[in-house]
ZAMARGU-4260 file (C-alpha; in steps of 0.2 Angstrom, whole numbers, plus 5000, padded with zeros to 4 digits):
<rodrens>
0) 5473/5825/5165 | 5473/5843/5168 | 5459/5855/5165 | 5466/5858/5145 | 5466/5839/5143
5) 5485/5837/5142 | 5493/5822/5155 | 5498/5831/5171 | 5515/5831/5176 | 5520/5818/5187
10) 5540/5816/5198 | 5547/5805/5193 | 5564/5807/5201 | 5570/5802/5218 | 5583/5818/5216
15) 5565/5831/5220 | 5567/5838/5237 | 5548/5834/5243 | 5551/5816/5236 | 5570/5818/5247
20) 5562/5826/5264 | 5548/5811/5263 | 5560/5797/5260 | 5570/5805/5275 | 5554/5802/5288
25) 5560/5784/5289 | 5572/5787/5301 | 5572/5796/5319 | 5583/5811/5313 | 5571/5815/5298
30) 5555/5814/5309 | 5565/5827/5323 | 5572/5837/5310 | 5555/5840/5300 | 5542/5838/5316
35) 5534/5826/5304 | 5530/5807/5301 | 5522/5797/5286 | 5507/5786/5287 | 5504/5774/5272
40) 5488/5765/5265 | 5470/5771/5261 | 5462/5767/5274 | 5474/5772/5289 | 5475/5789/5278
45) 5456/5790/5277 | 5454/5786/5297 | 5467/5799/5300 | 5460/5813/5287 | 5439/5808/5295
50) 5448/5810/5314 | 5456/5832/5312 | 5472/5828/5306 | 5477/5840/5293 | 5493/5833/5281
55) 5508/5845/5275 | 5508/5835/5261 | 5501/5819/5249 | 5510/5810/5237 | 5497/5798/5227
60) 5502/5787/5210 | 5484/5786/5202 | 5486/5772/5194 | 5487/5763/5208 | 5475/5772/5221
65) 5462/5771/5207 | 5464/5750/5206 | 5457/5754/5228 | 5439/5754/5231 | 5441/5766/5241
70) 5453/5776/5228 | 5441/5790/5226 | 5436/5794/5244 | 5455/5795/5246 | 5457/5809/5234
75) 5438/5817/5239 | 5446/5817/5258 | 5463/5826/5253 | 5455/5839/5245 | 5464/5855/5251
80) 5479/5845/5253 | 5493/5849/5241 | 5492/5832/5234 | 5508/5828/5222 | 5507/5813/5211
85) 5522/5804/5207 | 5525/5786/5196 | 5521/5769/5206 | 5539/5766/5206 | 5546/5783/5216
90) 5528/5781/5227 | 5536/5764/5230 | 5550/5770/5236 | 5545/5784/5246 | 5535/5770/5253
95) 5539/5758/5270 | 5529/5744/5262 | 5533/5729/5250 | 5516/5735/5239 | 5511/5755/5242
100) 5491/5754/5240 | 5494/5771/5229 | 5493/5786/5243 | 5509/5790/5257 | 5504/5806/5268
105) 5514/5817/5279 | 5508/5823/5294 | 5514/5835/5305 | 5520/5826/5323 | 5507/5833/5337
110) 5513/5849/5347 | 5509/5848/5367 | 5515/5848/5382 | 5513/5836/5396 | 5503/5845/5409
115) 5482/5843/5410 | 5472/5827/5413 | 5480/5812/5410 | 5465/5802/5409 | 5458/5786/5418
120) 5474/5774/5414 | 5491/5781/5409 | 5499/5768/5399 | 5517/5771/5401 | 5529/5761/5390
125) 5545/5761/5396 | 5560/5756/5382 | 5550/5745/5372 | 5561/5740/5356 | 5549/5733/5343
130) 5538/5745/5335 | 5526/5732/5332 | 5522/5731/5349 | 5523/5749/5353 | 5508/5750/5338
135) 5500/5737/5344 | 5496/5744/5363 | 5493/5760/5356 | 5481/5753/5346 | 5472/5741/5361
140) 5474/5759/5370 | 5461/5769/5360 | 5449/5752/5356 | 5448/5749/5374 | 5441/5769/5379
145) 5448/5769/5394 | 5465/5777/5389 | 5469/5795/5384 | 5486/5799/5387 | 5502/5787/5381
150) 5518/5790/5387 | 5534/5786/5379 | 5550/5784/5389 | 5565/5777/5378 | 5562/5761/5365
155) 5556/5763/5347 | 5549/5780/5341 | 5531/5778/5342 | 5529/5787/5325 | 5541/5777/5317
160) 5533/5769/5299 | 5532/5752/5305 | 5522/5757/5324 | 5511/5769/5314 | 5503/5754/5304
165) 5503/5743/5319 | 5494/5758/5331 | 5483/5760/5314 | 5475/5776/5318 | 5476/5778/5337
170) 5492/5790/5335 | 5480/5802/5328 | 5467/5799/5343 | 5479/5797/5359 | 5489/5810/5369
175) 5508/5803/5366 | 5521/5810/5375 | 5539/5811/5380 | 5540/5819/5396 | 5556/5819/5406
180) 5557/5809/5421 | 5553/5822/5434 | 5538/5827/5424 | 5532/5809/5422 | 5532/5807/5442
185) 5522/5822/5444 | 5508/5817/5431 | 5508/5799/5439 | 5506/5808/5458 | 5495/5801/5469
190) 5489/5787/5459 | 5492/5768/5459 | 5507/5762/5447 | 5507/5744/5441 | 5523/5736/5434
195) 5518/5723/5423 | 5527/5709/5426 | 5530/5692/5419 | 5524/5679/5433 | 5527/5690/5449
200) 5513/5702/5456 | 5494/5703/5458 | 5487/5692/5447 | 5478/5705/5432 | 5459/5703/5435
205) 5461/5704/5454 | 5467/5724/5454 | 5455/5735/5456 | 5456/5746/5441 | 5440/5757/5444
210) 5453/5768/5453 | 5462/5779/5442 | 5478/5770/5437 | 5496/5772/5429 | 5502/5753/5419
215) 5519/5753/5416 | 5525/5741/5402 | 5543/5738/5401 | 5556/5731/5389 | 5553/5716/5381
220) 5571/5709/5387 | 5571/5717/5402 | 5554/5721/5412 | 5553/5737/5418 | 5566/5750/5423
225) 5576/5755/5439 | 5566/5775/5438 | 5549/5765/5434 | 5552/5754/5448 | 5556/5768/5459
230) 5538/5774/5454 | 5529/5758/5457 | 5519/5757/5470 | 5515/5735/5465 | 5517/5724/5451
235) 5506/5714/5441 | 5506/5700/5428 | 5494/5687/5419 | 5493/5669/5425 | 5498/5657/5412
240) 5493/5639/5413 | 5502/5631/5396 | 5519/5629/5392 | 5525/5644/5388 | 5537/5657/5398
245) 5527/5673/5394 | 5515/5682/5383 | 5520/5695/5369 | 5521/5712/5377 | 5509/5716/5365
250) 5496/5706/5369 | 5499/5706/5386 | 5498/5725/5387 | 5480/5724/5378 | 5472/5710/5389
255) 5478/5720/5406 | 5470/5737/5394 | 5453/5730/5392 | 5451/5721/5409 | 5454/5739/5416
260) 5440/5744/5402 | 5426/5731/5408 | 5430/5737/5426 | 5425/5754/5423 | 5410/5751/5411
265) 5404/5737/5425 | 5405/5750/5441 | 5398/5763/5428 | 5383/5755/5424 | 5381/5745/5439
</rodrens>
């Protein structure tokens, strides 16, 4: 209601420009053209909202954010935010979703460039396709607090709606970036670069990650690439002893991540 008790007006139409320029973040061009993404849910909004991020805009349907037990810490946490509410059908829309939980956020895409300190372990995907997987390691990437800086080379946009709620809210915590190749090799100068690798290489818990380290993780198809490999300096896998050819790139990613973690935390409080 607004203050002189009469329903406030709602959109309703999916013709409304803010309601068009959302719906158009689902795709690459939309993302480039606006330097904006959108992230979904109440408690990936409320993560990314307690962690800085500042959005350009909310779109909120009350009926359905109010049936959320955390409905009204979503609104308390957007205040300041020009907040627009729509009708659960047009929010369901904008949404990426099957079932919106009531609030779709824009945020702005990070500004920054690629020089300063990349961190313990730079975690270089290289072409990865699904943006499950590409969510998933950035997500292992901040749990494990070891890794700062994420690189991006090729594959599935990393801001994409689908690797948003995989990363949860690591996008909003990690350094991503796209540099160009040359720049890449200069930020990985002077320090190991492990290829990860299907069965070939040091096995994962026999590297010595205490030294500060680049993992590349290539394409689900196709292993890493020919400028990657150019980079490596060895490769490294995880043994498998069932029946199975390989691991997820996911998974595999996050298991190499946190051995690298416990590494560092044993030496630092040995």
């Amino acid at each position: 209601m607004s203050p002189t008790g009469a329903p406030r007006a709602r959109i309703a139409s999916r013709h409304n420009p803010l309601v068009r320029a959302a719906r158009d973040l689902h795709e690459v061009a939309g993302r480039r053209e606006q330097r904006a993404f959108l992230a979904e849910g109440t408690r990936l909004v409320l993560d990314a909202l307690a962690g800085g991020a500042r959005p350009s805009v909310a779109f909120v349907a009350p009926e359905l954010l109010e049936r959320r037990p955390e409905g009204a810490r979503v609104r308390q946490a957007l205040a300041g935010t020009r907040v627009v509410e729509t009708t659960p059908e047009l929010l369901q829309w904008i949404a990426d979703v099957e079932t919106t939980q009531g609030v779709v956020v824009v945020f702005p895409l990070p500004e920054g460039g690629h020089a300063g300190e990349p961190g313990h372990l730079v975690v270089v995907l290289d072409g990865l396709q699904d943006p499950g997987n590409v969510g998933t390691i950035l997500r292992s990437s901040l749990a494990s607090g070891l890794v700062s800086t994420v690189v991006v080379r090729g594959g599935a946009d990393p801001y994409g709606p689908k690797a948003v709620r995989a990363a949860a809210a690591a996008l909003f915590h990690l350094r991503v970036i796209r540099p160009t190749d040359e720049e890449l090799a200069a930020l990985l100068a002077g320090r190991p670069v492990w290829l990860a690798e299907a069965r070939t290489g040091t096995p994962y818990d026999r590297v010595d990650w205490r030294t500060p380290s680049a993992l590349v993780v290539g394409s689900e198809a196709r292993g890493p690439s020919e400028p990657m490999r150019r980079l490596g300096t060895g490769s490294v896998h995880i043994p498998i002893a069932g029946p199975v050819e390989s691991l997820n790139v996911g998974v595999a990613a996050s298991i190499i991540v946190f051995e690298a973690a416990r590494q560092v935390a044993a030496a630092t409080t040995a």
